[in-house]
TORNUVO-199644 format. One record per residue (C-alpha): residue number from 1; residue in three letters; x, y, z. Coordinates in nm, 3 decimals. Layout:
N
<r NUM,ala,<X,Y,Z>> ...
END
This chain:
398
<r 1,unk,<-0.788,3.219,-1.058>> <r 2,unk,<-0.435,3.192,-1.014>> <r 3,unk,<-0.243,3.008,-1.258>> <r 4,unk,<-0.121,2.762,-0.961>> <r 5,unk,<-0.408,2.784,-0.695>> <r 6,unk,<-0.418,2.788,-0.371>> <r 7,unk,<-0.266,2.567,-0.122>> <r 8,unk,<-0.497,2.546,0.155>> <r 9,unk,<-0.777,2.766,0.267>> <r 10,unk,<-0.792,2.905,0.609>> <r 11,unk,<-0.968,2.773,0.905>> <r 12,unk,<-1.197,2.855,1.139>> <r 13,unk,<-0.972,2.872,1.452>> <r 14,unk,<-0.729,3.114,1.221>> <r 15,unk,<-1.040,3.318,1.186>> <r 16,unk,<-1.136,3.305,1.536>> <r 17,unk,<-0.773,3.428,1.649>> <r 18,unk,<-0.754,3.699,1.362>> <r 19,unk,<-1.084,3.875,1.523>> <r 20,unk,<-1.044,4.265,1.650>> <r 21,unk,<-1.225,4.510,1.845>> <r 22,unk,<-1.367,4.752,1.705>> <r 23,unk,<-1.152,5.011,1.795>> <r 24,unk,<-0.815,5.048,1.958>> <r 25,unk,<-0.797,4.987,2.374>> <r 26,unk,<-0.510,4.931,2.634>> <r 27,unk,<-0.577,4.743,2.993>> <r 28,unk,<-0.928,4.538,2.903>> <r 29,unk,<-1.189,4.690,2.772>> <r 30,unk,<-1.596,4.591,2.708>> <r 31,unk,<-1.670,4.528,2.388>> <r 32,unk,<-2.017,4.510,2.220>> <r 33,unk,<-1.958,4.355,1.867>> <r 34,unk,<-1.648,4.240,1.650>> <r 35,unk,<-1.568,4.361,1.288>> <r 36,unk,<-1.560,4.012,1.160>> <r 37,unk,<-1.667,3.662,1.366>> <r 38,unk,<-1.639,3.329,1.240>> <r 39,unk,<-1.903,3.091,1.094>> <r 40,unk,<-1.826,2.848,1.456>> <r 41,unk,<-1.815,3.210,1.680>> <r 42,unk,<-2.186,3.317,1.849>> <r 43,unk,<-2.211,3.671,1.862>> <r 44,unk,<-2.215,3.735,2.197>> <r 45,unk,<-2.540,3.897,2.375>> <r 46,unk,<-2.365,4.038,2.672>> <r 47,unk,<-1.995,4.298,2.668>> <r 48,unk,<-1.727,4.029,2.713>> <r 49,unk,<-1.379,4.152,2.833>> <r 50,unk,<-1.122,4.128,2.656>> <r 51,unk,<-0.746,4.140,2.682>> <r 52,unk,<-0.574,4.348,2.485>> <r 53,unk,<-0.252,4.152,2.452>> <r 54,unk,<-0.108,4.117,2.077>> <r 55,unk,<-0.319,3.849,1.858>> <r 56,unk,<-0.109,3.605,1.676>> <r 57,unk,<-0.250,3.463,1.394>> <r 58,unk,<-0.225,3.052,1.365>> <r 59,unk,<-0.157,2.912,1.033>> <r 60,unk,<-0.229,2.616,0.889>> <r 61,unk,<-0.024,2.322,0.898>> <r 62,unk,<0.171,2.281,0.610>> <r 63,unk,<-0.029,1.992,0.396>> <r 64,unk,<0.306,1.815,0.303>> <r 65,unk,<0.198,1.411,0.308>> <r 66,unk,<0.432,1.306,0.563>> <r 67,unk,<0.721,1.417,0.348>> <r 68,unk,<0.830,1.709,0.549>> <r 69,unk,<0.964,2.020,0.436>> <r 70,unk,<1.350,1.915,0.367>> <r 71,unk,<1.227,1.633,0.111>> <r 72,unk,<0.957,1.835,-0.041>> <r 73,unk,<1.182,2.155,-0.092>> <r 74,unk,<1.500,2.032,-0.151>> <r 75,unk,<1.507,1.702,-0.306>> <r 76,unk,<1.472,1.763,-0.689>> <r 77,unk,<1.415,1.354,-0.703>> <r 78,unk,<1.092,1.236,-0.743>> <r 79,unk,<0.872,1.160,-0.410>> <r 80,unk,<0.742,0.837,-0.524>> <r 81,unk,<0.938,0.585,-0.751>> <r 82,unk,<0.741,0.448,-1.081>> <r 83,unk,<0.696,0.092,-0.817>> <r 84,unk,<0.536,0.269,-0.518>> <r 85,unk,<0.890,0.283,-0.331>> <r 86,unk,<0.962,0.599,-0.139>> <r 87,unk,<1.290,0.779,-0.226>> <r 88,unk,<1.331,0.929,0.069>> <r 89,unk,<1.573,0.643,0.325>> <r 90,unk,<1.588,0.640,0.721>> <r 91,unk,<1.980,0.625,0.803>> <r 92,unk,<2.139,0.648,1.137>> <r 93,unk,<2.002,0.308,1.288>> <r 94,unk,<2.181,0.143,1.560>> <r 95,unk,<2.403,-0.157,1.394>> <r 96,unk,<2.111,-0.433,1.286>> <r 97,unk,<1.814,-0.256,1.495>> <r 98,unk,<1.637,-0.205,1.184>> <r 99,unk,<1.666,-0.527,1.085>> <r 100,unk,<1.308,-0.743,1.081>> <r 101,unk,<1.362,-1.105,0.983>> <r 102,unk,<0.989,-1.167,0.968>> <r 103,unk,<0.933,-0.863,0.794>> <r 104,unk,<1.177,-0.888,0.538>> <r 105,unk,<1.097,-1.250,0.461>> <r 106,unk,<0.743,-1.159,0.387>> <r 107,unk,<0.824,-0.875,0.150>> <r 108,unk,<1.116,-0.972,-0.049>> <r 109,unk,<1.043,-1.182,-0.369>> <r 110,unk,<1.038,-1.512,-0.406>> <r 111,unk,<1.342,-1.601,-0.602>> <r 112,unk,<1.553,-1.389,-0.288>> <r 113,unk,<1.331,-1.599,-0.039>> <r 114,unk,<1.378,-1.920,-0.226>> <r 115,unk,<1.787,-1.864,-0.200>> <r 116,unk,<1.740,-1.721,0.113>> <r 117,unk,<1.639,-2.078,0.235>> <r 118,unk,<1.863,-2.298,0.015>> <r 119,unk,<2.173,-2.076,0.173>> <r 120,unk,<2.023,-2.154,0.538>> <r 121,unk,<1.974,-2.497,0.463>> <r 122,unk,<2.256,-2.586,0.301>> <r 123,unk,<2.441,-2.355,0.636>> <r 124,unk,<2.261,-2.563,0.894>> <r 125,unk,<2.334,-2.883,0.738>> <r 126,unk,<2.693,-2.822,0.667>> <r 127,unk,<2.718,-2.670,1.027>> <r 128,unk,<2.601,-3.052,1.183>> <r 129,unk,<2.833,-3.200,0.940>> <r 130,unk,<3.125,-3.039,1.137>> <r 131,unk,<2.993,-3.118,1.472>> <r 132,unk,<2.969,-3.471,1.357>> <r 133,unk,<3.311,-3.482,1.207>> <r 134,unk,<3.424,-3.302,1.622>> <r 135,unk,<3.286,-3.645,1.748>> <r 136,unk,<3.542,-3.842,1.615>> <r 137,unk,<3.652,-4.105,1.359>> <r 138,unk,<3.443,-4.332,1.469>> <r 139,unk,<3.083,-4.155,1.558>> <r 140,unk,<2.944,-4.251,1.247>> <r 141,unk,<2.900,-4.615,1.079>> <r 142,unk,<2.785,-4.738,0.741>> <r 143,unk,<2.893,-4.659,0.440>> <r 144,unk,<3.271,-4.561,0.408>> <r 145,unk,<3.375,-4.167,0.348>> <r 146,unk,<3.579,-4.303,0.002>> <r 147,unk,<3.264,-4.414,-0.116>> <r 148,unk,<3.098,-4.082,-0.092>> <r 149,unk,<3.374,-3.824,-0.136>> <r 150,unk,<3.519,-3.792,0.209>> <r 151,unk,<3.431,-3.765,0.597>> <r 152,unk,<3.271,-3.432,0.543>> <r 153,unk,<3.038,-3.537,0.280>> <r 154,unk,<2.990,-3.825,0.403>> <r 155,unk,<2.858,-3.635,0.769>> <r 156,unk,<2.695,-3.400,0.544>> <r 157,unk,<2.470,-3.655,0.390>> <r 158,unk,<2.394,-3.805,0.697>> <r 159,unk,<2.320,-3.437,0.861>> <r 160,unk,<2.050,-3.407,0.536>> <r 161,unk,<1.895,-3.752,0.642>> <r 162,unk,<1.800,-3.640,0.989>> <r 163,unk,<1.688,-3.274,0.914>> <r 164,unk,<1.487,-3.423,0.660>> <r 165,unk,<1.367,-3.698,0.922>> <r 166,unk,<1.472,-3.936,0.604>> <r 167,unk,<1.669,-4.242,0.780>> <r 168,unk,<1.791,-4.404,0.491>> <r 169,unk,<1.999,-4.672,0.669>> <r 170,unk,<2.306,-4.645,0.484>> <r 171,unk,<2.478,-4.389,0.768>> <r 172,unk,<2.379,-4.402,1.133>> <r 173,unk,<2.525,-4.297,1.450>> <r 174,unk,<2.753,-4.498,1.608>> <r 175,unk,<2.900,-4.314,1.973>> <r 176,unk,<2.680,-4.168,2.242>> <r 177,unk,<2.807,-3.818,2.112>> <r 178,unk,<2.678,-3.862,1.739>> <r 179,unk,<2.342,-3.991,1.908>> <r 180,unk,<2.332,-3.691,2.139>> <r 181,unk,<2.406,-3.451,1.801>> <r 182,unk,<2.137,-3.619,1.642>> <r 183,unk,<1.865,-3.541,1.931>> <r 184,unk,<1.969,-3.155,1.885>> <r 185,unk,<1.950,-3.172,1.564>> <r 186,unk,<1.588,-3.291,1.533>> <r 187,unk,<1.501,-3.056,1.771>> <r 188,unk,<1.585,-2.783,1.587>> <r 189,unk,<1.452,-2.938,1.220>> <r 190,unk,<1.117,-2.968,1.376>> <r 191,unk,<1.167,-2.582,1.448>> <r 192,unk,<1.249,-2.448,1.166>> <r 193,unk,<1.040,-2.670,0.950>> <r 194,unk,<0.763,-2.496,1.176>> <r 195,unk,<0.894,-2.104,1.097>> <r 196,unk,<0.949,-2.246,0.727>> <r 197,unk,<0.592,-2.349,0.664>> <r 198,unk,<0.482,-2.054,0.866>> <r 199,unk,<0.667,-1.758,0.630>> <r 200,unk,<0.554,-1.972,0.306>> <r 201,unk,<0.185,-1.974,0.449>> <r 202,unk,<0.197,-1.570,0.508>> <r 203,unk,<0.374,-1.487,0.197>> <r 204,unk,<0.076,-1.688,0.024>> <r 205,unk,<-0.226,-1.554,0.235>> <r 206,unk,<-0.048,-1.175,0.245>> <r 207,unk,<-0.288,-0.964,0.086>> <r 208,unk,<-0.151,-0.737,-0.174>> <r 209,unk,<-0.290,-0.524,-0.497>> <r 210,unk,<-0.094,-0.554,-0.802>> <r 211,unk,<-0.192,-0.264,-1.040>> <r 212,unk,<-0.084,-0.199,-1.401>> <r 213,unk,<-0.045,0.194,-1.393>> <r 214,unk,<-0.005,0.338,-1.783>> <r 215,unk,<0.344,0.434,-1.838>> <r 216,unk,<0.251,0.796,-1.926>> <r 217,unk,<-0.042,1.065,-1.757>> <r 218,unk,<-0.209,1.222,-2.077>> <r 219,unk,<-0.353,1.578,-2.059>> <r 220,unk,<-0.643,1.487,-2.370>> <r 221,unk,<-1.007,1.647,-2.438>> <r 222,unk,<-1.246,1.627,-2.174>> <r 223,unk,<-1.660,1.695,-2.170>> <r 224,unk,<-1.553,2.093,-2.357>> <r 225,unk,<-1.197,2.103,-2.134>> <r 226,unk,<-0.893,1.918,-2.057>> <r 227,unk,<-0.878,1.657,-1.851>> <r 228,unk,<-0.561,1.480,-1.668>> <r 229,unk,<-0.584,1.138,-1.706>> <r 230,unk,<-0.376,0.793,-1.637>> <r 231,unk,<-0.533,0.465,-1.672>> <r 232,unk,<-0.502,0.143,-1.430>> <r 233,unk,<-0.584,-0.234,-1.463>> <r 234,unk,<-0.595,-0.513,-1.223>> <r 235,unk,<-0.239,-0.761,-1.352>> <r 236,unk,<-0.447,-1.065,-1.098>> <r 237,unk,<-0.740,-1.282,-1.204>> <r 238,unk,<-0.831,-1.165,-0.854>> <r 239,unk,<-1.124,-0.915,-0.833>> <r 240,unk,<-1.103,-0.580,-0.658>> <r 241,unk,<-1.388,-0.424,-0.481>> <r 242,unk,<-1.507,-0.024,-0.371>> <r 243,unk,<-1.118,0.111,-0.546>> <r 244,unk,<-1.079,0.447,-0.422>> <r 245,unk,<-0.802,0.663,-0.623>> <r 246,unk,<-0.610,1.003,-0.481>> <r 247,unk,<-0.456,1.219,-0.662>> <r 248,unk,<-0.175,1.473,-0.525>> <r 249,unk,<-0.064,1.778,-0.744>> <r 250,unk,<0.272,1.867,-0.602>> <r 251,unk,<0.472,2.128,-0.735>> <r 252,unk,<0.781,2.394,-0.600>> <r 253,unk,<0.684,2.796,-0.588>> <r 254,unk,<0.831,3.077,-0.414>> <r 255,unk,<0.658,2.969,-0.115>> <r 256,unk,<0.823,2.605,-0.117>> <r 257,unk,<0.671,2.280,-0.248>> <r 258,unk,<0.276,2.297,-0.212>> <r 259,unk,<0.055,1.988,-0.206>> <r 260,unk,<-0.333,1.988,-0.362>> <r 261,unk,<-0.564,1.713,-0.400>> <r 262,unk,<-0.676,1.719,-0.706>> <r 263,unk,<-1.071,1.674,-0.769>> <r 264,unk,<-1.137,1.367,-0.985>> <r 265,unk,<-1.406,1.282,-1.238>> <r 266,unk,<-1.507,0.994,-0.968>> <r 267,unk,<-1.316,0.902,-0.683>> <r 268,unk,<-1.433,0.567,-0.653>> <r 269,unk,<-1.578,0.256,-0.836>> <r 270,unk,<-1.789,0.000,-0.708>> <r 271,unk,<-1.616,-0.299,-0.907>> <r 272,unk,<-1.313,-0.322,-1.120>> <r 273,unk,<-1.328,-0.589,-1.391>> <r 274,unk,<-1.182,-0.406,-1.631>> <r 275,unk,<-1.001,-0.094,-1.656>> <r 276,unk,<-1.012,0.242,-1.462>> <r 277,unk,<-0.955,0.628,-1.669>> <r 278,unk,<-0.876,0.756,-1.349>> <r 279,unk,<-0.981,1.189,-1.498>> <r 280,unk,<-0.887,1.491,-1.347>> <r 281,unk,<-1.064,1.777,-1.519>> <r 282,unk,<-0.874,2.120,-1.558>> <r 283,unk,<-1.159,2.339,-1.522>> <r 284,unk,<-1.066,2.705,-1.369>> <r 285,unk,<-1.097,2.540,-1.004>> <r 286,unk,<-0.822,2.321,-1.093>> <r 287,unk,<-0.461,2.403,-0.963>> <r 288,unk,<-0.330,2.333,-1.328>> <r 289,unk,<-0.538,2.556,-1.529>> <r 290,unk,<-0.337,2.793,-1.781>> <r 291,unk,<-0.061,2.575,-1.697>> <r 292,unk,<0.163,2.478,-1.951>> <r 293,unk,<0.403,2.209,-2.007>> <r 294,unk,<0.715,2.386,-1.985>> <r 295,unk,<0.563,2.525,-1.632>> <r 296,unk,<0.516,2.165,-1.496>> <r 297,unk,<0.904,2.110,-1.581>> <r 298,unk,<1.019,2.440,-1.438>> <r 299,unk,<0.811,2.369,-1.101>> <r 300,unk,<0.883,2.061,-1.091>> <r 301,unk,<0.583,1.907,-1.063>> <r 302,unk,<0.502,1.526,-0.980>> <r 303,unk,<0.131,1.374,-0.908>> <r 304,unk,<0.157,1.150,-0.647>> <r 305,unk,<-0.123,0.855,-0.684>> <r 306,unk,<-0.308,0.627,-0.365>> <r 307,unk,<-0.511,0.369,-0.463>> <r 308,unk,<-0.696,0.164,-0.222>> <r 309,unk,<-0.938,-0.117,-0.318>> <r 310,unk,<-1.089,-0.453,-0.137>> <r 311,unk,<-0.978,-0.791,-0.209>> <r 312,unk,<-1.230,-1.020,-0.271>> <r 313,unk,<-1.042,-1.327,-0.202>> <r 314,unk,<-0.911,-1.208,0.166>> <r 315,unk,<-1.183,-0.926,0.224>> <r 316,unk,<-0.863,-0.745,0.346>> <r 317,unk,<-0.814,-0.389,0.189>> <r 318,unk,<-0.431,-0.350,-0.057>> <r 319,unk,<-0.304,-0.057,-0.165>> <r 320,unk,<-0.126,0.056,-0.457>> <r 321,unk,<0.115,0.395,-0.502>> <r 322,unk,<0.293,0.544,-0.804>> <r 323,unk,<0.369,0.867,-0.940>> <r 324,unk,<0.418,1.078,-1.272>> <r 325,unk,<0.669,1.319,-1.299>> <r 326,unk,<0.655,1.594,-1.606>> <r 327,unk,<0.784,1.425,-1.843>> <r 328,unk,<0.607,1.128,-1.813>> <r 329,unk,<0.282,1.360,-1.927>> <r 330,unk,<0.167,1.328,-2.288>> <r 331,unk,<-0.003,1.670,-2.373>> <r 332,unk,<-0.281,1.684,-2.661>> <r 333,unk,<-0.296,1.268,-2.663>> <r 334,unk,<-0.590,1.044,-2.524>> <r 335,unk,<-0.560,0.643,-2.438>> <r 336,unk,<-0.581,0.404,-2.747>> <r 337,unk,<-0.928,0.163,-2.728>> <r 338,unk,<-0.835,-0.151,-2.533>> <r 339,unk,<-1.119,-0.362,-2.611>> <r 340,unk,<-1.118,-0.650,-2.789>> <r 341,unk,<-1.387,-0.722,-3.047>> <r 342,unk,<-1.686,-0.871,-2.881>> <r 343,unk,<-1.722,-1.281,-2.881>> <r 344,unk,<-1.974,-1.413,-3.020>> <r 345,unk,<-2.185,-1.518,-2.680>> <r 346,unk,<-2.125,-1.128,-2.609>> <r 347,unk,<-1.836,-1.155,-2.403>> <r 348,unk,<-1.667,-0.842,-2.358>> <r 349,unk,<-1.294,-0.823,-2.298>> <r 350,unk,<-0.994,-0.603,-2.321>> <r 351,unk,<-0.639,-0.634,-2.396>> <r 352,unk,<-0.403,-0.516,-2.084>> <r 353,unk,<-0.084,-0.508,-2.353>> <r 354,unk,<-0.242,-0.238,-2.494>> <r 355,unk,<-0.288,0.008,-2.144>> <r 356,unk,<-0.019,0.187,-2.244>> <r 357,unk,<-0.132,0.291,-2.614>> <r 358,unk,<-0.206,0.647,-2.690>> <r 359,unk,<-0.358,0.789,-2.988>> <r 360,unk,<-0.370,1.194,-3.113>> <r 361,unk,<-0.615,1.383,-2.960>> <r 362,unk,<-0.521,1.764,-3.027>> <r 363,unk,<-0.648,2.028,-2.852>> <r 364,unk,<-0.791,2.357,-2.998>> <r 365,unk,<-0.576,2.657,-3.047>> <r 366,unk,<-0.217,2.656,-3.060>> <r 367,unk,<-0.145,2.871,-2.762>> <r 368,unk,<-0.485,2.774,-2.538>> <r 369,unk,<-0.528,2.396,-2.388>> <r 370,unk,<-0.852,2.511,-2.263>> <r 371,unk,<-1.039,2.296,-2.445>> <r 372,unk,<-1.376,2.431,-2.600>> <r 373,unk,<-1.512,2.091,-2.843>> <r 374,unk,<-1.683,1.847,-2.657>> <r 375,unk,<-1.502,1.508,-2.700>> <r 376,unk,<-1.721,1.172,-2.562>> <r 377,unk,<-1.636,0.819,-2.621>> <r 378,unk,<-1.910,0.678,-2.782>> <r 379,unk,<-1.827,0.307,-2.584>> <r 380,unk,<-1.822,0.190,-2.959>> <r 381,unk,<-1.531,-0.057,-3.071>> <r 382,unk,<-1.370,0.097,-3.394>> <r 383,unk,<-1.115,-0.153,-3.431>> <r 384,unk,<-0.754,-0.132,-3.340>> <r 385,unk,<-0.540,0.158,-3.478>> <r 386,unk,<-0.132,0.103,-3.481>> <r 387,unk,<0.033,0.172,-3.166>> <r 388,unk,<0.275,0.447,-3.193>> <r 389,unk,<0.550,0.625,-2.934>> <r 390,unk,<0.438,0.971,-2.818>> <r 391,unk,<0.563,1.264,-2.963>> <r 392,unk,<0.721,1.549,-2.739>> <r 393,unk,<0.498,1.794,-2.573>> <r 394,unk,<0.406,2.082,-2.702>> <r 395,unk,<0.453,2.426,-2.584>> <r 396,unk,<0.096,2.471,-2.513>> <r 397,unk,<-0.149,2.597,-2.238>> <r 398,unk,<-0.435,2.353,-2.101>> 
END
């Protein structure tokens, strides 16, 4: 098998446009059988006419994600940021077309959206405070501005009072223009009280999976192989139902950057208290076999991960996306034990600071990472061993 694999296989369309007479004709011609058919093709009973006009073969379409051929090719950056964020930008935009209030107020975090609304506010407020100053000298009564730091301040105040629907006393209008001010102005508090209470209910009922990926991809002993292998927890108290993981194995040859989805040990899991060894074994189907470290660095390689699960609490479905470039790989390491030592009414439990962890686990030969020992985990708690930074990788194959 080739040290890379293949990138796609081809179809049965390609096939049926690839298919020749059996010998060579001008004009059109009756012909009996064909060389080679497709599985889809009937072989035909009766001569069917054929014209002898130049077959082009159709490829396939190029499997490249979305990313087109200009990212994939050219950008030596990585496809997908550590976060899930997509390096690739749209630029170009019309001034503020792209822009999505809504949008943007649903996805930015909450310390942004909290100052976000403090700004507005405190804009809005100090916007009514000039109108009310425009109305004159005497359009508001009450207290005195010395006694609260001006005229401005004191209009602010009183612009606060009636957003806020608060009506202290202490200021009040006191010309038919203030009164009129203050009409508008509760008009427009009630409205954007409204869109306020609307984006804080969204942001709250937005469904959305927050996943601890492991900070490296290990490439450790696997059932008499190697096995890729990166580990994910839920960071909620949420549960997660039917998680379905994807694995991309991108990389750059002569022929450009080539996409393969990468068979995995399971694709799926029913539930997802726990933790998640998501395992690709490197068997000699597998794109990476005879692969070693070095080549993953000089082709550039990058997995790109999908994971796609149920929330229980909305019954919605959340993704999750991340990514591990070469040197985020750990060759001839496995994932440290995270359990914790059973309680004594048999709870069982692990510990998520320690999804990171790795521990030695060599494999045979110095030259081969084709794995021949069978390594199982015998589901056994051993107790904890120190956690220690991975070493380099080695310049091995697996």
């Amino acid at each position: 098998m080739s040290a890379i694999g293949v990138a796609g296989t081809r179809s049965a369309n390609d096939a049926r446009h690839d298919v020749l007479p059996r010998g060579a004709f001008d004009g059109r011609a009756s012909v009996d059988s064909f060389l080679r058919v497709s599985d889809d093709d009937a072989i035909p009973s009766e001569p069917l006419l054929i014209d002898s006009r130049p077959v082009v073969a159709v490829g396939d379409e190029p499997r490249d994600l979305g990313f087109g051929s200009i990212v994939g090719g050219a950008n030596e950056r990585r496809l997908i940021e550590r976060d899930g964020r997509f390096t690739a930008r749209r630029e170009g935009f019309a001034p503020l077309s792209y822009l999505n209030g809504y949008h943007a107020m649903l996805t930015i975090s909450w310390p942004r959206f909290l100052g976000i609304v403090t700004l507005v506010y405190a804009a809005m407020n100090a916007l009514f405070a000039v109108l009310y100053l425009l109305c004159g000298t005497e359009a508001l009564g009450g207290l005195g501005p010395e006694r609260l730091g001006g005229r401005f301040l004191r209009a602010f105040f009183f612009s606060v009072e009636t957003y806020a629907t608060i009506g202290y006393g202490n200021i009040f209008p006191a010309s038919a223009a203030a009164n009129w001010l203050v009409t508008v102005e509760s008009i427009v508090s009630i409205l954007a009280v409204a869109l306020l209470t609307g984006l804080v209910f969204a942001r709250f009922a937005r469904p959305t999976a927050a996943l601890l990926f492991s900070d490296f991809a290990v490439i450790a002993p696997y059932q008499g192989k190697s096995g890729f292998m990166f580990r994910i927890t839920n960071a909620r108290s949420n549960q997660l139902m039917e998680l379905e993981a994807k694995v991309q194995f991108t990389r750059i040859d002569g022929k450009g950057r080539q996409y393969t989805q990468l068979k995995l040990e399971r694709t799926k899991v029913m539930f997802f208290p726990l933790s998640w060894t998501v395992v690709h074994p490197i068997d000699e189907s597998s794109p990476m076999f005879g692969l070693t470290h070095d080549d993953l660095v000089r082709m550039d390689t990058e997995f790109l991960i999908l994971i796609s699960g149920i929330d229980e609490t909305f019954a919605q479905t959340v993704h999750a996306r991340s990514s591990y470039k070469s040197d985020e790989i750990m060759v001839g390491m496995k994932f440290a034990n995270m359990y914790n030592p059973v309680a004594k009414d048999g709870t069982i439990s692990i510990n998520v600071s320690r999804l990171s962890d790795l521990e030695d686990a060599p494999l045979d030969g110095e030259d081969d990472f084709r794995h021949t020992q069978t390594y199982r985990h015998t589901g056994h708690f051993t107790g904890f061993s120190a956690a220690r930074p991975p070493e380099p990788p080695k310049k091995r194959r697996f």
